[in-house]
Chimera marker file (.cmm) of the C-alpha trace (Angstrom):
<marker_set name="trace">
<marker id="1" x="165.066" y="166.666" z="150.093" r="1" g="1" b="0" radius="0.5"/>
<marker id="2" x="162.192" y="164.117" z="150.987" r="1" g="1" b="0" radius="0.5"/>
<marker id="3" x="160.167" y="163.855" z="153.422" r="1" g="1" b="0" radius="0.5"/>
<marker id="4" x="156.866" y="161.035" z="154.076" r="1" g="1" b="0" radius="0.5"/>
<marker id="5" x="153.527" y="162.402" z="154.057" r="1" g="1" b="0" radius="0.5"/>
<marker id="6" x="151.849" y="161.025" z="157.464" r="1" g="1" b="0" radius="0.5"/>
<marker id="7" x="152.330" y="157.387" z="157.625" r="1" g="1" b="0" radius="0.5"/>
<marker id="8" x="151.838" y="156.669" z="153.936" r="1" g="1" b="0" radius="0.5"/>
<marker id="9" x="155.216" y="155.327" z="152.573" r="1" g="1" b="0" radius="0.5"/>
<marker id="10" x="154.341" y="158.513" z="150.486" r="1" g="1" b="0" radius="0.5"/>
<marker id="11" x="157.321" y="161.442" z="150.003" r="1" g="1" b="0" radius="0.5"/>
<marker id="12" x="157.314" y="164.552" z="149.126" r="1" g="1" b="0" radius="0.5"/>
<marker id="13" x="160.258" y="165.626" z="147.192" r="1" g="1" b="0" radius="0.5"/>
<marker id="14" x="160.895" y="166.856" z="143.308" r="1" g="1" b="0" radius="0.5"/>
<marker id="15" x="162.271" y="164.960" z="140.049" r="1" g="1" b="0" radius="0.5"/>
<marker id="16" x="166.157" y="165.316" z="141.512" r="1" g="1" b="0" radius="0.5"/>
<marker id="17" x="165.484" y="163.532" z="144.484" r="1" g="1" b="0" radius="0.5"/>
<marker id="18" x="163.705" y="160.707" z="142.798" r="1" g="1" b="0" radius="0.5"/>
<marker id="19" x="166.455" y="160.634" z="140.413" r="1" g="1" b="0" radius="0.5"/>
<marker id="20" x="169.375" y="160.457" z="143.003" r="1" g="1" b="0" radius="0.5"/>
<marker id="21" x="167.223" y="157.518" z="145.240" r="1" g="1" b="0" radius="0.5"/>
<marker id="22" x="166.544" y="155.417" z="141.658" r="1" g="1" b="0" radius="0.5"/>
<marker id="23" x="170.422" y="155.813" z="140.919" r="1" g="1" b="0" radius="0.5"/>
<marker id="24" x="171.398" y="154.980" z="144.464" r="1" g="1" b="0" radius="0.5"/>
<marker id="25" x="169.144" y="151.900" z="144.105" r="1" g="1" b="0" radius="0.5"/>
<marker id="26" x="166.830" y="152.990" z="146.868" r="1" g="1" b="0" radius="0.5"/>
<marker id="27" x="163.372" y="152.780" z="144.694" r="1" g="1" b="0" radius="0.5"/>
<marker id="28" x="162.236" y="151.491" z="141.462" r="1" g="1" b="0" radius="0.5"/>
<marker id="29" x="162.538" y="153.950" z="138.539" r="1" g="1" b="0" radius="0.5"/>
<marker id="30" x="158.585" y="152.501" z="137.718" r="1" g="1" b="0" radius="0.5"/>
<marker id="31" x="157.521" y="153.138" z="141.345" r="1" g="1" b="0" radius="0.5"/>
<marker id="32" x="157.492" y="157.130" z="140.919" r="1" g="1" b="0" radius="0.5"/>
<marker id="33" x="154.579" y="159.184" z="140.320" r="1" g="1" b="0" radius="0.5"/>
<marker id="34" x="154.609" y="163.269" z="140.040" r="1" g="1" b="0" radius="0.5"/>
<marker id="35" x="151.671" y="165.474" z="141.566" r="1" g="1" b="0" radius="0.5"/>
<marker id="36" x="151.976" y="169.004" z="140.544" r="1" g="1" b="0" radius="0.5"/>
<marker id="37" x="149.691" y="171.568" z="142.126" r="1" g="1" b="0" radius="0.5"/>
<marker id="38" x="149.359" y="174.320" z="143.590" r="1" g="1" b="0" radius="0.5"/>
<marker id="39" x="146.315" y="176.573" z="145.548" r="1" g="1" b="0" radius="0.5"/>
<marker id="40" x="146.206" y="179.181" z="147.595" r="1" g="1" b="0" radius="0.5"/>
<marker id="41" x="143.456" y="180.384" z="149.460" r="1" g="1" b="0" radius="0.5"/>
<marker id="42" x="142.839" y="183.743" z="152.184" r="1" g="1" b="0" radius="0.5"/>
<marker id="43" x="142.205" y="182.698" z="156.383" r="1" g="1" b="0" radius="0.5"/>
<marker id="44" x="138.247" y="183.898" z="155.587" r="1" g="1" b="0" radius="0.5"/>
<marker id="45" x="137.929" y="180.990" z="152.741" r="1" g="1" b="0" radius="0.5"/>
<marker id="46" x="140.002" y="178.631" z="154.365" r="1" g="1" b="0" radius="0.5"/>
<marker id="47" x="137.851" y="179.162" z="157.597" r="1" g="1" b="0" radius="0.5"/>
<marker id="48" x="134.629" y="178.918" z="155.628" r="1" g="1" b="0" radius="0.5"/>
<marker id="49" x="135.554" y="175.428" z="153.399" r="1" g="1" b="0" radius="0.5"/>
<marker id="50" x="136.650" y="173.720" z="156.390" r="1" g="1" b="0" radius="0.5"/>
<marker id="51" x="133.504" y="174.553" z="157.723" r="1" g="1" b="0" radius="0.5"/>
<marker id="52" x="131.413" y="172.991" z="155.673" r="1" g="1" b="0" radius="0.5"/>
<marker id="53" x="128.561" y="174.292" z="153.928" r="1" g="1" b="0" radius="0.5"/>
<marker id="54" x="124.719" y="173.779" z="153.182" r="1" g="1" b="0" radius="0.5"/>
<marker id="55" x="124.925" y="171.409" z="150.186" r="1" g="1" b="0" radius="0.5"/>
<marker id="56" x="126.799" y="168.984" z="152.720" r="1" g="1" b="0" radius="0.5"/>
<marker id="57" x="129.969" y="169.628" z="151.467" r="1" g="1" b="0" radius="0.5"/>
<marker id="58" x="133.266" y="170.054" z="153.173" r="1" g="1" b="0" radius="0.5"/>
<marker id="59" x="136.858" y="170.081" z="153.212" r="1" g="1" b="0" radius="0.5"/>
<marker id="60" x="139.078" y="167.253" z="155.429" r="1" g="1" b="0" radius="0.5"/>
<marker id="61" x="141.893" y="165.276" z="155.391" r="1" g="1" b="0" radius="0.5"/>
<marker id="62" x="142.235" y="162.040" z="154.670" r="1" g="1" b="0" radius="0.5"/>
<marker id="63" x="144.869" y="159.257" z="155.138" r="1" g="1" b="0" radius="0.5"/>
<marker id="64" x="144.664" y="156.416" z="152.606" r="1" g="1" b="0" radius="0.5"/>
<marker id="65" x="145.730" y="153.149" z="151.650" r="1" g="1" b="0" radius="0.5"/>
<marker id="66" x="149.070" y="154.050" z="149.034" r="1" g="1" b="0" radius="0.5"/>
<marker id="67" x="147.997" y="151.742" z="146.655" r="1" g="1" b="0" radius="0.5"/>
<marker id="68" x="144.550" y="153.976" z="146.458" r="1" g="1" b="0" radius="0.5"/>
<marker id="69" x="147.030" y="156.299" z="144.491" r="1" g="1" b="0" radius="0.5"/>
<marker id="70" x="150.330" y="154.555" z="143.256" r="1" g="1" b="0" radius="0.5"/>
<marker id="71" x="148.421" y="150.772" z="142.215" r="1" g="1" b="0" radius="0.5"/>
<marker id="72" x="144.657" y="151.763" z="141.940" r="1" g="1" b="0" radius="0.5"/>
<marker id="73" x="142.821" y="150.865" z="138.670" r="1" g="1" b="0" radius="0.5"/>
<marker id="74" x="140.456" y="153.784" z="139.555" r="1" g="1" b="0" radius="0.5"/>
<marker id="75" x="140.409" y="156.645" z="137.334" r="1" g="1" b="0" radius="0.5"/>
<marker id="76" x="141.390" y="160.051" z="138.505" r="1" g="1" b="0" radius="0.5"/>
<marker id="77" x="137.882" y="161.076" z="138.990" r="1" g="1" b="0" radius="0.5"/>
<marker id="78" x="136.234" y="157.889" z="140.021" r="1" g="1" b="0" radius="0.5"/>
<marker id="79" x="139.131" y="157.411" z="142.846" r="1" g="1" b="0" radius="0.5"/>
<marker id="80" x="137.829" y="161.004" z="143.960" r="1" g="1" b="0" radius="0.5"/>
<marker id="81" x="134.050" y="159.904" z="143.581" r="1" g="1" b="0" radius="0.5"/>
<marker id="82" x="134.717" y="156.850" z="145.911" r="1" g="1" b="0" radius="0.5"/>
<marker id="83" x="136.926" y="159.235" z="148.598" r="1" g="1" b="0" radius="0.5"/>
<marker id="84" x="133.972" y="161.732" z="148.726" r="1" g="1" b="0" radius="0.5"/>
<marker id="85" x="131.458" y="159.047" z="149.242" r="1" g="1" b="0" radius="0.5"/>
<marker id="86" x="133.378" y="157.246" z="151.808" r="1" g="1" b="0" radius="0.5"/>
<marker id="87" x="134.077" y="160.620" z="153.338" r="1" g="1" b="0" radius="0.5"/>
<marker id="88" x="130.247" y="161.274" z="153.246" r="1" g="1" b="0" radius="0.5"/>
<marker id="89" x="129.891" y="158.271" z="155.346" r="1" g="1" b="0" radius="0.5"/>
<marker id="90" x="132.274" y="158.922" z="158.033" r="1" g="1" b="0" radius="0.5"/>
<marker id="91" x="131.074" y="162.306" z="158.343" r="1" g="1" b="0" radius="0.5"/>
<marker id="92" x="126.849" y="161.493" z="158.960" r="1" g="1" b="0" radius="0.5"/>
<marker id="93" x="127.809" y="158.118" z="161.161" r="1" g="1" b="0" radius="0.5"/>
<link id1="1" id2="2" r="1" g="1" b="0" radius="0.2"/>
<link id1="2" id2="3" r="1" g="1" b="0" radius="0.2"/>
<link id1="3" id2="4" r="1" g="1" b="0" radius="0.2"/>
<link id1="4" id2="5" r="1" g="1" b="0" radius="0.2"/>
<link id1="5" id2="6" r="1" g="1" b="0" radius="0.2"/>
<link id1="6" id2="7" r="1" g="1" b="0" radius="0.2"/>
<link id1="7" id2="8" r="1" g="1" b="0" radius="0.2"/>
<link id1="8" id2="9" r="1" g="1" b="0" radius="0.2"/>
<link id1="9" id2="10" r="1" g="1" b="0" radius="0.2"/>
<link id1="10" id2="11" r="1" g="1" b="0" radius="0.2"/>
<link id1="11" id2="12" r="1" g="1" b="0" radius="0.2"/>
<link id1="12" id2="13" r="1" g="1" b="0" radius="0.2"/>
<link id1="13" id2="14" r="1" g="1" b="0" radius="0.2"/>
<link id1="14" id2="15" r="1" g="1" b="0" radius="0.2"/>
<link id1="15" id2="16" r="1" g="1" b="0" radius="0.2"/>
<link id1="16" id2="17" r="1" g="1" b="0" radius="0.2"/>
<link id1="17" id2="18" r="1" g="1" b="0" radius="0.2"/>
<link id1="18" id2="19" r="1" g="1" b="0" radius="0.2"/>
<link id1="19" id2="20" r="1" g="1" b="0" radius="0.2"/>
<link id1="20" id2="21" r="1" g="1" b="0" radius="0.2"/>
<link id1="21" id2="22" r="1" g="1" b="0" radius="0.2"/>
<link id1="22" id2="23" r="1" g="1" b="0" radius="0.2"/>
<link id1="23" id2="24" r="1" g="1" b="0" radius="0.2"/>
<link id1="24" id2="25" r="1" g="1" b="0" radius="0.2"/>
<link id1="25" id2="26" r="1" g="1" b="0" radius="0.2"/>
<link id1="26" id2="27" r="1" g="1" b="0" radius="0.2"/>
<link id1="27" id2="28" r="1" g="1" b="0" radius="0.2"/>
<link id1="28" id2="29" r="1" g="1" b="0" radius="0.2"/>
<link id1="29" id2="30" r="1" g="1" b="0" radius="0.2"/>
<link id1="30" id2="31" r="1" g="1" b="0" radius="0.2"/>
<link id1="31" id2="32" r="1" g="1" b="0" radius="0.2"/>
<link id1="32" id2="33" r="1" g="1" b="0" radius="0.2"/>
<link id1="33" id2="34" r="1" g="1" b="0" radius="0.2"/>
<link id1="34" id2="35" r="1" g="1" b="0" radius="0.2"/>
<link id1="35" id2="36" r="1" g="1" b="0" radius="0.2"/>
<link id1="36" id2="37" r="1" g="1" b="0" radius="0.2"/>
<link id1="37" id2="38" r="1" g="1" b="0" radius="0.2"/>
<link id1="38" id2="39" r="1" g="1" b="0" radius="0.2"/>
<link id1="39" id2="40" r="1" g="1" b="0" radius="0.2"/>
<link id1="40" id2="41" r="1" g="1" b="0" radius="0.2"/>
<link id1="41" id2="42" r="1" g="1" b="0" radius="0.2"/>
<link id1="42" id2="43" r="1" g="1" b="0" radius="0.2"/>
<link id1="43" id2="44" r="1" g="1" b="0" radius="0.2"/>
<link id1="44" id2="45" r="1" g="1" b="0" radius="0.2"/>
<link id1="45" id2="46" r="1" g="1" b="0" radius="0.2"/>
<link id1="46" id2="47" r="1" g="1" b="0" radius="0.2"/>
<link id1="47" id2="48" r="1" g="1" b="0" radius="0.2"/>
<link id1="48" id2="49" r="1" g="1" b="0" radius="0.2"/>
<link id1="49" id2="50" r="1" g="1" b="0" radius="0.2"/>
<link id1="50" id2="51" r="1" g="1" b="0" radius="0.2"/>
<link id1="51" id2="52" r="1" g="1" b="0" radius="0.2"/>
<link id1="52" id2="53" r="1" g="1" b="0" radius="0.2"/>
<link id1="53" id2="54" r="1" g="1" b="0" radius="0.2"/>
<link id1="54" id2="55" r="1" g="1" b="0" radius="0.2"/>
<link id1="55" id2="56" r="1" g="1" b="0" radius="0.2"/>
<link id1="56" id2="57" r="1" g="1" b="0" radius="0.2"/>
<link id1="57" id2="58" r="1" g="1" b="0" radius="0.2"/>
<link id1="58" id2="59" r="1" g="1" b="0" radius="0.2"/>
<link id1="59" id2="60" r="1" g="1" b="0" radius="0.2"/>
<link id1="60" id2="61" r="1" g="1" b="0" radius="0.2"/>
<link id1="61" id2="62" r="1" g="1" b="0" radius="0.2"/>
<link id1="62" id2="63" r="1" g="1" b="0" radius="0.2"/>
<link id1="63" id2="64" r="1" g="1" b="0" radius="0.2"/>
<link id1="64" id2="65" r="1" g="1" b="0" radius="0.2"/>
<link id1="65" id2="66" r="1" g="1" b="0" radius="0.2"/>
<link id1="66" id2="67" r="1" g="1" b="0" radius="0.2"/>
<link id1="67" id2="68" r="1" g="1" b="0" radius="0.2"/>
<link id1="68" id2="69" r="1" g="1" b="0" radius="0.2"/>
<link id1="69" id2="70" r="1" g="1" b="0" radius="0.2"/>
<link id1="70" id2="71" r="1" g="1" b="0" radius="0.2"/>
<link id1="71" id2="72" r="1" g="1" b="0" radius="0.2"/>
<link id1="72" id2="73" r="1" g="1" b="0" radius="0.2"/>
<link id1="73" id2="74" r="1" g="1" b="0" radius="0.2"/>
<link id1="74" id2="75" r="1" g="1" b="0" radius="0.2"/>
<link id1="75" id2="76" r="1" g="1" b="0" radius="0.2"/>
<link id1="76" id2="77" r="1" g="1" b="0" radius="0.2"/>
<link id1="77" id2="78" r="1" g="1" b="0" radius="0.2"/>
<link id1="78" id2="79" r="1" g="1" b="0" radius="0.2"/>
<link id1="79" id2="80" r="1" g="1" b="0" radius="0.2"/>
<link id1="80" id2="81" r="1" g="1" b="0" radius="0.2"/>
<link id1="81" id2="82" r="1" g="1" b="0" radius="0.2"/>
<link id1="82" id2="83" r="1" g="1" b="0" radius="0.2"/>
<link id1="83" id2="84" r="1" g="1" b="0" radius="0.2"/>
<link id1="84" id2="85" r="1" g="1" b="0" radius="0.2"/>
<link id1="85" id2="86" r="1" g="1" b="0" radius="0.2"/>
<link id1="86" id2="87" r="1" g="1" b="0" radius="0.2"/>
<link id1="87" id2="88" r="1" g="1" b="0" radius="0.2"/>
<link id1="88" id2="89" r="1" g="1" b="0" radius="0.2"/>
<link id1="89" id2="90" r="1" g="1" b="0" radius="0.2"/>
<link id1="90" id2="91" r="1" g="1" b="0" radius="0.2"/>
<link id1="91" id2="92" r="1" g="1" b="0" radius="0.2"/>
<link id1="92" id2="93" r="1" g="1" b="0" radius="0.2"/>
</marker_set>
């Protein structure tokens, strides 16, 4: 099963269902990327990251452009660089 992530044009789904939508002609084979991950975390530390903390730093979410993730010439940790910076500014304006 799929489902989109916010307003993103993003799903999230497993390997099957991309299979079954690239062999029903419904996406482009090319157009697929996988994200595999998994954390869990106890109410106390949840409560306490989304918080924030003295060095300034804090969990939130964030809805960005798709092509930040599926067409971006970033690196994986220079994309993540540039979304904690921006999120750096939104937060002190």
């Amino acid at each position: 099963s799929e489902s989109m992530i916010g307003m993103s044009g993003m799903y999230e789904g497993g390997i099957v269902s991309a299979m079954e939508a690239a062999n029903a002609g419904k996406i482009e084979p090319g157009r697929c990327k996988f994200f595999f991950s998994h954390m869990e975390f106890t109410e106390k530390e949840l409560d306490n990251m989304f918080a924030g903390s003295d060095e300034g730093d804090m969990w939130m979410s964030l809805e960005i452009p798709t092509e930040y993730v599926l067409d971006s010439n970033y690196s994986r940790g220079q994309l993540w660089s540039k979304l904690r910076n921006k999120s750096r500014e939104f937060r002190n304006n």
